[in-house]
N, C-alpha and C positions, 0 to 999 in steps of 0.2 A: 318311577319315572315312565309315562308313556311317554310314546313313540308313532309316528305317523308308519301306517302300513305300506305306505307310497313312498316311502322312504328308501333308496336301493344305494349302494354303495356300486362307486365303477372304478374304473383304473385309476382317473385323472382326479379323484372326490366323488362327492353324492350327485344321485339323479331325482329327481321328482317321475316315478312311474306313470302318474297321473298327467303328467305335462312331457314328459320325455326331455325335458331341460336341466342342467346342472343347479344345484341349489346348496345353499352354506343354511345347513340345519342347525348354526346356532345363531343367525341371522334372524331365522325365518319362524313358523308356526312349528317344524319338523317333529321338536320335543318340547314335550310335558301339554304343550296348550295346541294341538295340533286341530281338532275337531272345529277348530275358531279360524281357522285355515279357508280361507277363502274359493282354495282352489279342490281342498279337500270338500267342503261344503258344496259347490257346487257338481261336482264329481258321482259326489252320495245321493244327492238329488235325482241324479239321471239313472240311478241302477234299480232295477224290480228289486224290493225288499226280499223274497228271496233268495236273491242273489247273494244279499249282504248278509243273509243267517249261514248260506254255505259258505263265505268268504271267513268268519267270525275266526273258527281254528286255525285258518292260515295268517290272518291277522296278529294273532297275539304268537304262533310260532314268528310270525317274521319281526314282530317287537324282541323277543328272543334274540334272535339274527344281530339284528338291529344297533340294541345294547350292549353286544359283544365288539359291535365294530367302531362303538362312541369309546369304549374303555379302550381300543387297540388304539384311536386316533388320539385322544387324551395323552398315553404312555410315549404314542410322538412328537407330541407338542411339548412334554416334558422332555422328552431326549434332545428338543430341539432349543430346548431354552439353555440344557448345560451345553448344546455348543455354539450356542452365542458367545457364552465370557470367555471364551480365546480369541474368539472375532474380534470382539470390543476392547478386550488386551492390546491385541495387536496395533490396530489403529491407535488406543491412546499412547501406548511403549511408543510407536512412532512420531506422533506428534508432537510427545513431550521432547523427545531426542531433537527434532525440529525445531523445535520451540529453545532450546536452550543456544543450540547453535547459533539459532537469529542474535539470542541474546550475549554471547558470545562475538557475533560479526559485530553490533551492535558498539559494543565497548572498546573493540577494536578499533572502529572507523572514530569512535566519540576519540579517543588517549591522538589520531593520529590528525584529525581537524586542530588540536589544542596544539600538536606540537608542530604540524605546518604552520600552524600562525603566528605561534612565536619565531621560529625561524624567519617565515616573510616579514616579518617587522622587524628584523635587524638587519637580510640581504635586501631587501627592497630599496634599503640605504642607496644602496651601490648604482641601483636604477635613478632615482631620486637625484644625485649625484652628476649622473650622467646629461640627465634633461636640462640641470642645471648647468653643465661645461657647453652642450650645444645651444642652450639659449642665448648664454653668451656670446660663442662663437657666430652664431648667427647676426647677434646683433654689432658686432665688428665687421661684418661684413656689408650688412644693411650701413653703416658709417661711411667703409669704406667707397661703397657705390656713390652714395651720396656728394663724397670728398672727390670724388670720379667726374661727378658732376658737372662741380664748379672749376675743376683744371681744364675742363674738355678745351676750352679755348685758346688753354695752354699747350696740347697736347697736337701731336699729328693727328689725321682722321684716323690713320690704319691704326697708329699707336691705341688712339683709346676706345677704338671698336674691339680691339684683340684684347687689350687691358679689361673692357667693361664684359664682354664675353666672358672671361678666366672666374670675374667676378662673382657675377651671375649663374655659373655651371658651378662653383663650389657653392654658393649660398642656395641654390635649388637642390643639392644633393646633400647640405645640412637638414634643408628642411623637412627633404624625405626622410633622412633618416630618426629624426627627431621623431614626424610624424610613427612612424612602424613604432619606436621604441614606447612613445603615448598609448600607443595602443593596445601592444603587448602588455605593458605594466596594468591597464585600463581591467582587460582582461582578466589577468590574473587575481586584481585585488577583488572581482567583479562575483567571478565563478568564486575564491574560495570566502569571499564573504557571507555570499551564501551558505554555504556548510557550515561557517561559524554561527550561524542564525539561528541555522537546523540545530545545532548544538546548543545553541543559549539559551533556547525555549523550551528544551526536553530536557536536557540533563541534568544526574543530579549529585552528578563529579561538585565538589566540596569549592572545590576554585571556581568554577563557573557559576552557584551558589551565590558566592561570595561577591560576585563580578554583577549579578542580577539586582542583587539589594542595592550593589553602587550606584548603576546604573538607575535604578527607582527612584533612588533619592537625588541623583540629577535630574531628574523628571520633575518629580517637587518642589522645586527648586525652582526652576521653569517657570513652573505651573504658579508659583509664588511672587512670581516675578524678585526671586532676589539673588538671582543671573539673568543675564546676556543671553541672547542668543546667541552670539557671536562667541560668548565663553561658555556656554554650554554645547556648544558642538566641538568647538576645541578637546576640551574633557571629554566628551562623548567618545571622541575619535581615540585619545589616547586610554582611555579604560577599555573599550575595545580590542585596542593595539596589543596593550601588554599587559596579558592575567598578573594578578598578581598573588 
């Protein structure tokens, strides 16, 4: 193996003597084909041939040199490659430990979307329930104004301003409240239906499975026109509702 004579080793890596510039001589001309070296060619050019017959012993002592210090960097690049695989240990140990965790959060959140939803479909009742006592209430009231109405000429003026007043401050504070409770229920069916979505299209918990192909084949069905729309969203809503 030759060796460029211009070849010098410095603290930081090799230098080109011929340029005074750092150079990666396994990049470049440095070794075996140096002579083809551009900068070595021109270089040779400029020196009395003389010069080059007294250079010749220093030359091949400094290939000498030279080769001694390719075998030292070589024996570092192998010390440097066995302390990569504890590097590369490390990170992957890491990531795998990462990686399971997620998988772990993962199954966590899926078990606990399936079992909020089941719980919301049996307390949502209770909401449900509720809308339905105030729509009624309200609409006795809405009666009542009306049945307010037609007495008015029965009535004193103070009588049925203070009567239509009473009215009116509970059927305004039915309706707010109705309104809040619409909204909170709105809400909550809104946000955790969402999660149940996220669930229904990634998971591959056996129930949800099972709940995917129902739902398919109400699509089908649809799509066959041999349901409703009106009864396919019916079913829609209660396969949703309740895994089974």
């Amino acid at each position: 193996m030759s060796v460029c004579p211009a070849l010098r080793r410095s603290e930081g890596g090799f230098v080109c003597s011929y340029t005074g510039k750092p150079v990666n001589p396994f990049d470049w001309y440095c070794i075996g084909n140096y002579a083809e070296c551009p900068v070595y060619v021109r270089y040779k050019a400029q020196q009395p041939p003389q010069q080059q017959t007294q250079q010749q012993p220093q030359q091949e002592q400094a290939q000498v040199v030279q080769l001694a210090q390719i075998a030292a960097v070589e024996r570092t690049e192998a010390d440097f490659d066995r302390a990569i695989k504890p590097v590369v240990d490390n990170v992957v140990m890491k990531y795998d430990e990462l990686l399971r965790k997620l998988d772990e959060a993962w199954h966590s959140y899926e078990s606990s979307v399936l079992s909020y939803k089941r719980q919301w479909e049996v307390e949502k009742m209770v909401l449900r329930r509720s809308l339905d006592l105030l729509n009624s209430s309200i609409a006795n009231y809405e009666r009542a104004l009306k049945e307010l109405e037609l007495k008015r000429d029965l009535m004193a003026e103070d009588q049925y301003n203070r009567s239509r007043q009473e009215v009116e401050d509970k059927l305004n504070a039915l309706r707010a409240l109705m309104e809040d409770v619409e909204k909170r229920y709105s809400s909550i069916e809104e946000v955790l239906g969402q999660h149940f979505k996220r669930v229904l299209s990634t998971s591959t918990n056996a129930e949800v499975i099972n709940l995917r192909i129902s739902l398919g084949k109400l699509d089908e069905l649809l799509k066959e026109g041999k349901i409703s729309r009106e009864a396919y969203e019916r079913l829609k809503k209660e396969l949703e509702g309740v895994l089974p």
